[in-house]
DOPATI-958500 format. One record per residue: x, z, y of N, C-alpha, C in turn. Coordinates in steps of 0.1 Angstrom, whole numbers, plus 5000, padded with zeros to 4 digits. Each point is the difference from the previous one (the first is absolute). Example, Ala and Ser with C-alpha at 12.3 -4.5 7.8 and 13.67 -1.06 7.14 Angstrom:
513250784943499150005012500950005012/499649935011500950005011499250085011/
! end
This chain:
922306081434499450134996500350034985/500150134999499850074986498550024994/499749924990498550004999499750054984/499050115002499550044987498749965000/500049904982498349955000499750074986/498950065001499850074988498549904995/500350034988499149874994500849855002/501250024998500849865006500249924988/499149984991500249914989498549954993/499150055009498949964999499249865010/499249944997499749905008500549985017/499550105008499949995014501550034998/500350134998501150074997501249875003/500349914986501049964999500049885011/499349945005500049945012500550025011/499750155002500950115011501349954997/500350054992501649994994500849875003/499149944996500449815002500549995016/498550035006499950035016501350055004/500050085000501350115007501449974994/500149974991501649964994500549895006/498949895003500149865003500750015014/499550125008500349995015501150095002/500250054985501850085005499550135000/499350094992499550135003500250024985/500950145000500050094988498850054993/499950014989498550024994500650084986/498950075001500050094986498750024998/499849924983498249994998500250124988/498850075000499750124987498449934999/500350014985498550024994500350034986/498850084994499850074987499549884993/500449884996499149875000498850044986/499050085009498950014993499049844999/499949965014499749855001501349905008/500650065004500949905004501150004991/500849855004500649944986501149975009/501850004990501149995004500149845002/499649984993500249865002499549935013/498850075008499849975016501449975007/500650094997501350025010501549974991/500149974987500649944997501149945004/500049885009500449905011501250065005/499250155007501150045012500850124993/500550044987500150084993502049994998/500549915007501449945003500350015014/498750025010500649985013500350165004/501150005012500750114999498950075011/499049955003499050075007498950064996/500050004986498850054995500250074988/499450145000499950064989498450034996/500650004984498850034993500050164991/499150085005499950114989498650074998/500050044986499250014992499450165008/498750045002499650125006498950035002/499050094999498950045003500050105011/499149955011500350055013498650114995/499050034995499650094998500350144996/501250004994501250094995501050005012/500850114996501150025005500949884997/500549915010501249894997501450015005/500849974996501450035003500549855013/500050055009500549875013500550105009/501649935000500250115013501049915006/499749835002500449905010499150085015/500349955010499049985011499749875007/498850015003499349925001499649995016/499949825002499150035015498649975003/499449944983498949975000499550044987/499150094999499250034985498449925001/499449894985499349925001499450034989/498750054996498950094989499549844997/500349944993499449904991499350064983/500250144999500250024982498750044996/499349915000498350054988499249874997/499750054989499349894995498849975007/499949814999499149975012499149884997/499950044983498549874999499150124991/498549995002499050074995500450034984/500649874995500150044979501550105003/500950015005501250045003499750185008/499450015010499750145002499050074995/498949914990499050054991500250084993/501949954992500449994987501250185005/500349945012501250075006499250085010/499050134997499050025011500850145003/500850044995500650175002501149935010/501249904991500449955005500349945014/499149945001499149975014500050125010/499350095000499050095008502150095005/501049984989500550145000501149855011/500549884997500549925009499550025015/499450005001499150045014499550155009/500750054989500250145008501450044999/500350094984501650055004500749915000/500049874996500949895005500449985008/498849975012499950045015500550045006/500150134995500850155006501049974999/500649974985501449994998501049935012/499149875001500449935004499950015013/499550075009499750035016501250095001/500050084991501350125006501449944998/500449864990500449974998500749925015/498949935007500249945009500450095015/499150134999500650115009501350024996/500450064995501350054995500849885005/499649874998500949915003499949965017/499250035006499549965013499649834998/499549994991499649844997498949995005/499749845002498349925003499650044987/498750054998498949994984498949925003/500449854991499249914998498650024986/498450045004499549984990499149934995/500349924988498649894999499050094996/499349965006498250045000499449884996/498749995001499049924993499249975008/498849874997499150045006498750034990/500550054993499350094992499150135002/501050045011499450095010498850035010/499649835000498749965002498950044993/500250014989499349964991498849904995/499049984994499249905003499449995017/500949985009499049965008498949955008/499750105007498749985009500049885013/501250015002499949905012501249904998/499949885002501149924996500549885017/501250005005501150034991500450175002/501150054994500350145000500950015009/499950085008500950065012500950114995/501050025007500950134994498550115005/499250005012499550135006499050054989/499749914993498550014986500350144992/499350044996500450124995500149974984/498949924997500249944987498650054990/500149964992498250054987500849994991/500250144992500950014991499350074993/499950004982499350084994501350074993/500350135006501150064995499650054985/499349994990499950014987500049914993/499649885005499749854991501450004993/500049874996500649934986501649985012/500149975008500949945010500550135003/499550115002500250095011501850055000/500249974985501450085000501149925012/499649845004501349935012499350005011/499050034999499549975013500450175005/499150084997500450175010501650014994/501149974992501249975002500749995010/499549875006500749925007499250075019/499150074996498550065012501350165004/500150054988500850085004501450045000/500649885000501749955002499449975015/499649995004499549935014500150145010/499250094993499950125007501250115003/501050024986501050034998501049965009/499949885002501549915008499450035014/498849975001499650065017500350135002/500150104990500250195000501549985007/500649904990501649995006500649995010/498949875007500349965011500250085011/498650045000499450125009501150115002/500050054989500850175001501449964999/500949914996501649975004500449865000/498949965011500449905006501049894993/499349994984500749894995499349875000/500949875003499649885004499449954987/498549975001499249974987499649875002/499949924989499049895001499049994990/498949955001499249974986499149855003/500649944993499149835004499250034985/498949985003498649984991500149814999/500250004986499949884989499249954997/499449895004498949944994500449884987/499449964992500049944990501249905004/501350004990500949945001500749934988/500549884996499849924993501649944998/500649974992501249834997500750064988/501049944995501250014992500450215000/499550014983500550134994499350115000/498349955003499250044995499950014984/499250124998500150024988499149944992/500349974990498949904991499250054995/499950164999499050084991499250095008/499949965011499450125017498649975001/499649914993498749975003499449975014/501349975014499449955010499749885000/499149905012499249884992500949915003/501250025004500649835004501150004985/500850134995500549934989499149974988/499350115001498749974990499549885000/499749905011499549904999500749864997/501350035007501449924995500350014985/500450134993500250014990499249924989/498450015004498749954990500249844999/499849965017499949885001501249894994/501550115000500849914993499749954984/499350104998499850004984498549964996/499849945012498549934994499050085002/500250154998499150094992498950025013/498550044996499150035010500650105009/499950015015500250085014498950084999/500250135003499250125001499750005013/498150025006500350025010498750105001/500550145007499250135001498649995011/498950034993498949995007499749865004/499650005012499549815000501249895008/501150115002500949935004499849985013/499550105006499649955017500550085010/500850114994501150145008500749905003/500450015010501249975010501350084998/501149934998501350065007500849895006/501450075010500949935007500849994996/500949914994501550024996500949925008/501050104996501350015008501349964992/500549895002501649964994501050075002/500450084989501050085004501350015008/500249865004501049975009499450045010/499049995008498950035014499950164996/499950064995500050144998501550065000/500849974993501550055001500549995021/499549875002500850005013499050105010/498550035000499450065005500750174999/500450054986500750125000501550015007/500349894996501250015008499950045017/499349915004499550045015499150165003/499550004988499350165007500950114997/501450014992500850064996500950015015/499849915007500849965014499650045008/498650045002499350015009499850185007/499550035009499850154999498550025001/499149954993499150004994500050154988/499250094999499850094996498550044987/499049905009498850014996499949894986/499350014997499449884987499949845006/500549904990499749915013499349884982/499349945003499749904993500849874995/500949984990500549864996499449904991/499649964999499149864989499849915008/499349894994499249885006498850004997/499449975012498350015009499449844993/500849964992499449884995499150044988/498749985003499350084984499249924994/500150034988499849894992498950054983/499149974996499250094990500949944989/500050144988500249954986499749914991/498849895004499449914995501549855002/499650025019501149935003501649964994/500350155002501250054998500549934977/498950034997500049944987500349864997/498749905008499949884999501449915008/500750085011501549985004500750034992/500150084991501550014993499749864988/498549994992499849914989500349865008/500049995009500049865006502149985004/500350105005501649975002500750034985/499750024994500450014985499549884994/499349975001499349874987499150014987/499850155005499650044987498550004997/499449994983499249975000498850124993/501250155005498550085002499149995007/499350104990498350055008499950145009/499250005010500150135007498550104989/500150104998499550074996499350115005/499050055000500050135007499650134991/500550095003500150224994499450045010/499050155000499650075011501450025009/499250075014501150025003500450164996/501250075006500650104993499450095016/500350134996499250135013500750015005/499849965015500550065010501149835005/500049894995499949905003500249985011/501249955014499149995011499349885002/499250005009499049835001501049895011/500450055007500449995013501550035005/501349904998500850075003500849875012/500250025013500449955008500750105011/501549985006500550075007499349965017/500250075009500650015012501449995002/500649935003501750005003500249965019/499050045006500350015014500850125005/500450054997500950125000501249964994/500349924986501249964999500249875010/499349915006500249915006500550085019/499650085000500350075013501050025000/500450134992500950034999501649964994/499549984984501149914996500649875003/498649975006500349845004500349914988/499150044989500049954982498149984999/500749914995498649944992500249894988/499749984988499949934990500649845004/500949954991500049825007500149934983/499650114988499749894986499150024999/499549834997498449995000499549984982/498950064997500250054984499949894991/499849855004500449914985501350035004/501250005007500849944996500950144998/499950135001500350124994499550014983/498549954999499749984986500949934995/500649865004500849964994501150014996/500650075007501550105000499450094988/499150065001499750074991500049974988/498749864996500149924983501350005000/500949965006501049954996501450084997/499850135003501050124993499050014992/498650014994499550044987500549934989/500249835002500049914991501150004997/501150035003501550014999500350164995/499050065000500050144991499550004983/500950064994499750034987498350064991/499850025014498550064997498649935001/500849875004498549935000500449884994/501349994991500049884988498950084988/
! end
């Protein structure tokens, strides 16, 4: 396949790239690297299968390859990062969207979108089903990725519907390993980063919210399959393994060696308490379900931090 990843130089992003080049598939990644960095993709910047160019899909962009797969990876996707990037944010998730849907009409392409499960929002009932409608406080502090990503959802369904273009959108739950950003403020580099350096671990409210994480390798192969699939609707990818931030803390200080302290800050609004998937729908249908279990993904993980310039 001819494959367009937009956001292809950002965390999930450049993984794609990895993914699909590795198996013999043409790729062309765009991103405006507002948070994504060339250096993700780097690597494959020699192989005759992969292009890199610079673009903001919320604008008018110049692409007139064709394509048989278009894949919306492009918005910033940790709370300090679409706080900071909130126009940014809100405007990736609509005319980006667009851009990029007609993009894929015009091409008669599959349109792959990552969603969130964000879209939950905090949570009333746990685990989250694709059917949940979600508790979202569309004005809070969050609101700019979550109704984003709420109405990329709605848009790509408009598509579907009215010219029968082949859509996907797999909703992301908390996902984790190598090329994460060091300054995103989510809690696994955050905690990695501290713990290498000794420094006290922050942990929000009493540390007793739950989330699931997912190895990004177990999430790449899960897209790969729902990109395959003729699956239309939202389908859930993460791991149902859940684990509280207290936990999640006292794991990383213990596989590291380190001789931080865990700390606690209020927590921040709109926080969720509760974040655990349903993935019976991907196990149905994809016939995918998670197989890295998180020490030893954490591990993979210390161990591109410690060999990174950013945490000597």
């Amino acid at each position: 396949m001819k494959i367009l990843i937009a956001g292809g130089a950002g965390f999930l992003g450049s993984h794609l790239c990895d993914f699909f080049v590795l198996r013999g598939h043409s790729v062309t990644a765009l991103d405006n690297f507002l948070t994504g960095k060339k250096e993700n993709v780097k690597h494959l910047l020699k192989d005759k299968n992969f292009k890199l160019k610079k673009a903001d899909i919320t604008k008018n962009f110049d692409i007139n390859e064709r394509f048989d797969a278009v894949l919306h990876f492009a918005s910033p996707a940790s709370p300090v990062h679409y706080s900071k990037h909130c126009i940014e944010t809100l405007l990736a998730g609509s005319s980006g969207t667009f851009n990029l849907l007609n993009l894929a009409k015009k091409n008669k392409a599959v349109f792959l979108f990552a969603s969130t499960s964000e879209v939950y929002g905090d949570p009333l009932i746990s685990p989250q089903k694709e059917s949940y409608w979600g508790n979202v406080n569309p004005i809070g502090k969050r609101s700019m990725y979550d109704e984003a990503k709420r109405f990329s959802e709605a848009l790509i369904m408009s598509f579907h519907n009215l010219y029968g273009l082949d859509t996907k959108i797999v909703r992301i739950f908390n996902t984790y390993g190598p090329r994460m950003n060091i300054n995103d403020g989510r809690a696994v580099p955050e905690f990695i980063i501290r713990s290498l350096k000794n420094k006290n671990v922050t942990v929000f409210g009493k540390g007793t919210q739950t989330r699931s994480f997912c190895f990004v390798d177990d999430l790449t192969e899960g897209i790969y399959k729902l990109l395959l699939s003729k699956e239309h609707l939202p389908v859930n990818i993460g791991n149902p393994f859940e684990i509280t931030l207290n936990e999640l803390a006292k794991t990383v200080i213990r596989l590291t060696g380190s001789k931080s302290k865990i700390v606690y800050k209020p927590l921040p609004e709109d926080d969720p308490k509760r974040r655990k998937p349903d993935i019976g729908k991907a196990a149905r249908i994809l016939k995918w379900k998670p197989e890295v279990k998180l020490e030893d993904g954490l591990k993979k993980t210390i161990k591109y931090f410690q060999l990174s310039e950013v945490s000597k």
